[in-house]
N, C-alpha and C positions, 0 to 999 in steps of 0.2 A: 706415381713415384713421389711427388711433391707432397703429399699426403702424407706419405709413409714415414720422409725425413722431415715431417712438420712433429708427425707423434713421436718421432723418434728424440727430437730435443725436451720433449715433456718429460721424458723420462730420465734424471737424475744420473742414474745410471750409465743409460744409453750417452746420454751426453757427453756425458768424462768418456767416454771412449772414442766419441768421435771427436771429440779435442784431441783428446792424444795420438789420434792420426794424422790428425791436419797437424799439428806439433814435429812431429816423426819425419809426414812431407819437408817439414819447411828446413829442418836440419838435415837432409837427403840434398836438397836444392844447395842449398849454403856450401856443404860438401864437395858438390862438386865444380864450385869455385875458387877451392884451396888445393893451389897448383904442387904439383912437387918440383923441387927444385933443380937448377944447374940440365935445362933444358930450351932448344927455339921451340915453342908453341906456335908462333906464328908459322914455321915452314909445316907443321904438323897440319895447322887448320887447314891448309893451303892442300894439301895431300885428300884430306878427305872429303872439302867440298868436291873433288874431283867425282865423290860416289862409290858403287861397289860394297866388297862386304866392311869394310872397314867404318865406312858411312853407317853401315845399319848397326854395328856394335855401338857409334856414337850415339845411334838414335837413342836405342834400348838402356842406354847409360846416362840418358837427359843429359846429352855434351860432356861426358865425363874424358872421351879421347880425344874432342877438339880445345879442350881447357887444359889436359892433362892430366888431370885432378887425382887426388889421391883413391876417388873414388869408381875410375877407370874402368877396372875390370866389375865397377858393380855386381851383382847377387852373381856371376854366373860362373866362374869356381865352383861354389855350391851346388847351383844347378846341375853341372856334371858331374860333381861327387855323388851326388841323391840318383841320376840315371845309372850310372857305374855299378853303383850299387844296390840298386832295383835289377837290374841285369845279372847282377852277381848273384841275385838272395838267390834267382829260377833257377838255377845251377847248383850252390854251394849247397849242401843238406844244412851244416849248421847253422848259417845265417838263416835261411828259413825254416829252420826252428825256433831262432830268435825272434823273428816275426811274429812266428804264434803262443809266443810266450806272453803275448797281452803287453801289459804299461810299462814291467822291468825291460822286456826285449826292444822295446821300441827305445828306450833312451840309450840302449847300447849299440845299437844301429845309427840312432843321433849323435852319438859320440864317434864311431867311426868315421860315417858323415862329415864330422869338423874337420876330423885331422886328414882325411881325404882330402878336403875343401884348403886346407895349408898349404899341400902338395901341390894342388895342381895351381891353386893364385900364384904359387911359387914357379911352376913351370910355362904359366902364361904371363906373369910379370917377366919373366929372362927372354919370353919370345919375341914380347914388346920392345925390350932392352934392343933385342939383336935389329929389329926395325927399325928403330930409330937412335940408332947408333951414332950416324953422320951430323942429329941436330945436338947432340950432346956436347955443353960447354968448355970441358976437358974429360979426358980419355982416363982419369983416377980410379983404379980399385974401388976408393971409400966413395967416389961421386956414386956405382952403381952399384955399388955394396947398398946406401942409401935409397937409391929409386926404386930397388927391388923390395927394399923394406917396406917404402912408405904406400906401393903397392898393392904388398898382400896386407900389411895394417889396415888398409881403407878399404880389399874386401870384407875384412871381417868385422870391421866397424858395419858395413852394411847387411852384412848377413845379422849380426846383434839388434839393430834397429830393426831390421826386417821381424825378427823373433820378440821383439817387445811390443811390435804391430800386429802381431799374431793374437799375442799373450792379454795384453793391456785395451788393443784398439777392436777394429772391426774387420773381418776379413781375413784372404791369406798375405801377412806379410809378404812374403818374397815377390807374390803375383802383383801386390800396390807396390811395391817399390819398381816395379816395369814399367806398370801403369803409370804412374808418375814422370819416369824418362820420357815416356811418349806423349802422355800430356804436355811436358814444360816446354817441348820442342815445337808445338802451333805456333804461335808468336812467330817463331825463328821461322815457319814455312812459311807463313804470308806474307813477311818481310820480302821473303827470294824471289814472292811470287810476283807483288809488285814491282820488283827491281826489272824483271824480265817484261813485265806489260810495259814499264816504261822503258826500257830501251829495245822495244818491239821486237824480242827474243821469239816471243808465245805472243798467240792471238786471242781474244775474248771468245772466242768461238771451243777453242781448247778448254779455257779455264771451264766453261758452263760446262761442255762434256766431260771434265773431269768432276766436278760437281754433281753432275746428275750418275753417272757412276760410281760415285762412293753414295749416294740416298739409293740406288739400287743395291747396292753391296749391302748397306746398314738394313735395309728391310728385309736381306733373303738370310742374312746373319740372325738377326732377331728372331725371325720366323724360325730358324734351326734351334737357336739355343729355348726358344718355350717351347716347340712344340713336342707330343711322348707319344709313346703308344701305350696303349691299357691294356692289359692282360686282365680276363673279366675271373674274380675267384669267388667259390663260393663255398660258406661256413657250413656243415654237417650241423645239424640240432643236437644238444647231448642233455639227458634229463638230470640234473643231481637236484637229489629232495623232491621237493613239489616243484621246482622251478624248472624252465628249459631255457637252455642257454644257447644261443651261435642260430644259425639258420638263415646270418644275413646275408648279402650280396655285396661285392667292394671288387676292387681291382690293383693289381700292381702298375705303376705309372713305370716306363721304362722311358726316360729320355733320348732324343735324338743325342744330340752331344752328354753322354753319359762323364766327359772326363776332363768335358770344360777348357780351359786355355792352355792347359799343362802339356797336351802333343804340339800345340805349337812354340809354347815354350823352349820344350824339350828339342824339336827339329831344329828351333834354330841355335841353340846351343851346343848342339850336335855339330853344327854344320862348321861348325869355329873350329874344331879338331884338327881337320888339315891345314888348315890357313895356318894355325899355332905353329904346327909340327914344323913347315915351309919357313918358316922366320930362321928356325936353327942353320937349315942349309940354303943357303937364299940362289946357290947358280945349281945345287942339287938337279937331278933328271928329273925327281919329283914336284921339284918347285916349277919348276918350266914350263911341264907338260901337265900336271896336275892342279898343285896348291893354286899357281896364280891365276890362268886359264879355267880352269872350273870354278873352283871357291872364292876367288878374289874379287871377282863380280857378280853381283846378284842381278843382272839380266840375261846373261847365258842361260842356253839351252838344257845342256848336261845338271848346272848348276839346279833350274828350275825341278827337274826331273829326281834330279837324288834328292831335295828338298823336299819333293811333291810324295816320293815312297815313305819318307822320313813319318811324314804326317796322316799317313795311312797307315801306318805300321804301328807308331806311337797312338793314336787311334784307338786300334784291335790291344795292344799293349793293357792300356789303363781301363778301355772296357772291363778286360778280363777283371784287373784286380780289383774294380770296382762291384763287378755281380760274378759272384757263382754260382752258377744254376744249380749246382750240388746242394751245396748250404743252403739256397731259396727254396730247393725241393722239398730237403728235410725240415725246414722251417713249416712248411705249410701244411705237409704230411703230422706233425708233431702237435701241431694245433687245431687241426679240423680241418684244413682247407684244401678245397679242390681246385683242378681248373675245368669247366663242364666241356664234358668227350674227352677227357684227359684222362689216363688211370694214373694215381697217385704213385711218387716215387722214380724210378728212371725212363718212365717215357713224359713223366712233367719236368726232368729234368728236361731231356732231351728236346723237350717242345720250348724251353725257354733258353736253351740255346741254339734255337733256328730262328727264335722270334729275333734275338739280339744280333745271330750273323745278318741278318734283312734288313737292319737299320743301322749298323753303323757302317759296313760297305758303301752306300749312297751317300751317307752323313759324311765319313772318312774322304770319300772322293769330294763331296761339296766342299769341304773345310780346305782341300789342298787347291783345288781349281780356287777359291777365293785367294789364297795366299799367293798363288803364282802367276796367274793370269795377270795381277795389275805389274807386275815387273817385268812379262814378257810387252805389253802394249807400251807400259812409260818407256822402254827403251827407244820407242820411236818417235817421241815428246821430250822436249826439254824442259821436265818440269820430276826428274827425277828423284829428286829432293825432298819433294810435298811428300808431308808425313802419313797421309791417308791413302798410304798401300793397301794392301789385302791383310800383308801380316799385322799390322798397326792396328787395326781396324777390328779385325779377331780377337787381338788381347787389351784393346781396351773395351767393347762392347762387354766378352766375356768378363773380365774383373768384374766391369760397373753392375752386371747382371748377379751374377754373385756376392758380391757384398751387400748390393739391395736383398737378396732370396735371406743372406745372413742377419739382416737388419730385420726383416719381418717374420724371422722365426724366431728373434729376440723380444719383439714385440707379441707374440704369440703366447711365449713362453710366458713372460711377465702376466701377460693377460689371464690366463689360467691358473698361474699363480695366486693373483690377488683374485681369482672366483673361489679357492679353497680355504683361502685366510676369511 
């Protein structure tokens, strides 16, 4: 790894783009230290030390709901507008014909995307509002006329950055800008953690087992995200002129985690739904019995559970859009390739989608047991806080591994370039 980002500053190129990320972080950071106004943040901070889900929006916001900051609801407006609408294409016929309209349909999708993305930072800025109603300085039209604004401004200042991180930097914007919340928040968890050893909250004995459970967690995670399976294929000889062409042996690489950090993304994005809804009616049936009790806290059972389907589902979801055995069939069929014992065309279809339900089934379930398991165990440690959950853990592993895979196919690239010049 140290290698990769040693050649990676060699290169002119590479460089200005990993500046322009670290650049991109440090304005994201900055962010969300510019409060919005005519608000107690203090009674706020005081709320969410308490934990629960509101705790984990603050995580995945690098402090943006304990600051307040304009930058609050972070990337994930978006992020629901982008599921919404991945959910919509499987259904609507025209949208998914938009889709396969190649580069025009995809910016038209991106475009709906935004304005979806207005909507709802609008409908999760008013949710917020109705939350914290009681710290609000005065009770003025124009006070929350303003907070609502500054708000959805500050989601889409970061969906903007996030897309200039895309465009300019290295990687997926939206997934570094996560990354980054959860980064900037270690500090903040060692801090709480010593605070607790010294006034003998938690025991040294805890801390090492939580320690040696997240290097167990990071090793079975690692292992999931390198390891594939190979589907062995093999090229028909075809003679044109004198020469003969194909006849070699190769394989398709099918990854365990074909879809990377985005089902966890996505679940937990998901999972903010009802909680939002429950802000409107706060003594509602649904708040009582549902919103607060299930979704309010991220140690409950139920909670762990729709979480855990969330990420097995989103899972099989992104698989799919990710490989079609169809399109792989005819690809291979169309160029000579076989799979051996296979007959070419709908039973290699059909063999590379039994090979795919085999592994992300056990994949799908590893990735959700990682995410749930350390919030059903922290609930019985006071050490709830520490940022090295299951979920945590997932999506910064996943990022760091993807933006490295992205970095050394740039360096790839370049490399075979300057062998043709």
């Amino acid at each position: 790894m140290w290698e990769t980002i040693k050649r990676a500053f060699k290169l002119k190129e590479l460089r200005s783009r990993v500046w322009v990320t670290l650049l991109l972080f440090i304005l994201f950071r900055l962010g969300t230290y510019v409060p919005v106004v005519g608000i107690d943040r203090a009674q706020i901070q005081g709320i969410i030390q308490k934990g629960g889900f509101l705790a984990l929006l603050d995580l995945f916001s690098g402090g943006g709901y304990s600051n307040f900051s304009i930058f609050a609801l972070s990337v994930f407006p978006y992020i629901n507008a982008s599921i919404i609408l991945q959910l919509l294409t499987s259904v609507i016929p025209s949208l998914e014909a938009l889709m396969q309209e190649g580069e025009e349909g995809q910016k038209k999708l991106s475009k709906y995307t935004r304005y979806l993305t207005i909507g709802l930072a609008a409908l999760q800025a008013f949710s917020i509002l109705v939350m914290f109603k009681n710290f609000l300085v005065n009770n003025s039209i124009l006070l929350k006329v303003v907070i609502i604004a500054s708000l959805i401004a500050g989601s889409y200042i970061v969906l903007w950055l996030g897309e200039i991180m895309t465009d300019k930097g290295i990687g997926n914007g939206v997934s570094l800008i996560i990354f980054a919340g959860i980064i900037s928040r270690i500090p903040v968890s060692f801090v709480e953690v010593s605070k607790l050893l010294s006034t003998k909250s938690i025991s040294i004995a805890s801390i090492v087992g939580e320690i040696l459970a997240v290097f167990v967690m990071i090793v079975a995670v690692l292992f999931a995200y390198q390891s594939e399976r190979r589907i062995p294929v093999q090229y028909a000889k075809r003679v044109v002129g004198r020469k003969v062409y194909g006849g070699q042996s190769t394989y398709i690489p099918l990854k365990l985690v074909q879809a990377g950090v985005l089902p966890i993304i996505f679940a937990v994005s998901f999972m903010s739904f009802p909680y939002t809804i429950g802000q409107f009616w706060p003594n509602s049936w649904f708040t009582k019995h549902i919103g607060q009790p299930i979704f309010g806290t991220t140690s409950g059972i139920w909670y762990n559970l729709i979480y855990f389907a969330l990420i097995v589902g989103f899972t099989y979801f992104y698989t799919q859009i990710t490989y079609d055995p169809i399109k792989l069939s005819g690809d291979l069929k169309k160029y000579g390739g076989f799979i051996p014992g296979i007959r070419p065309g709908e039973s290699t279809s059909q063999y590379i989608a039994s090979v795919l339900n085999k592994i992300v089934l056990p994949t799908s379930v590893f990735l959700g047991l990682i995410a749930v398991l350390p919030n059903l165990i922290l609930k019985r440690m006071a050490i709830s806080s520490f940022v090295f959950g299951g979920t945590s853990l997932l999506i910064i592993i996943g990022v760091a591994l993807e933006t490295m895979q992205e970095i050394e196919a740039y360096l790839l690239m370049r490399q075979y370039q300057g062998f043709l010049k």
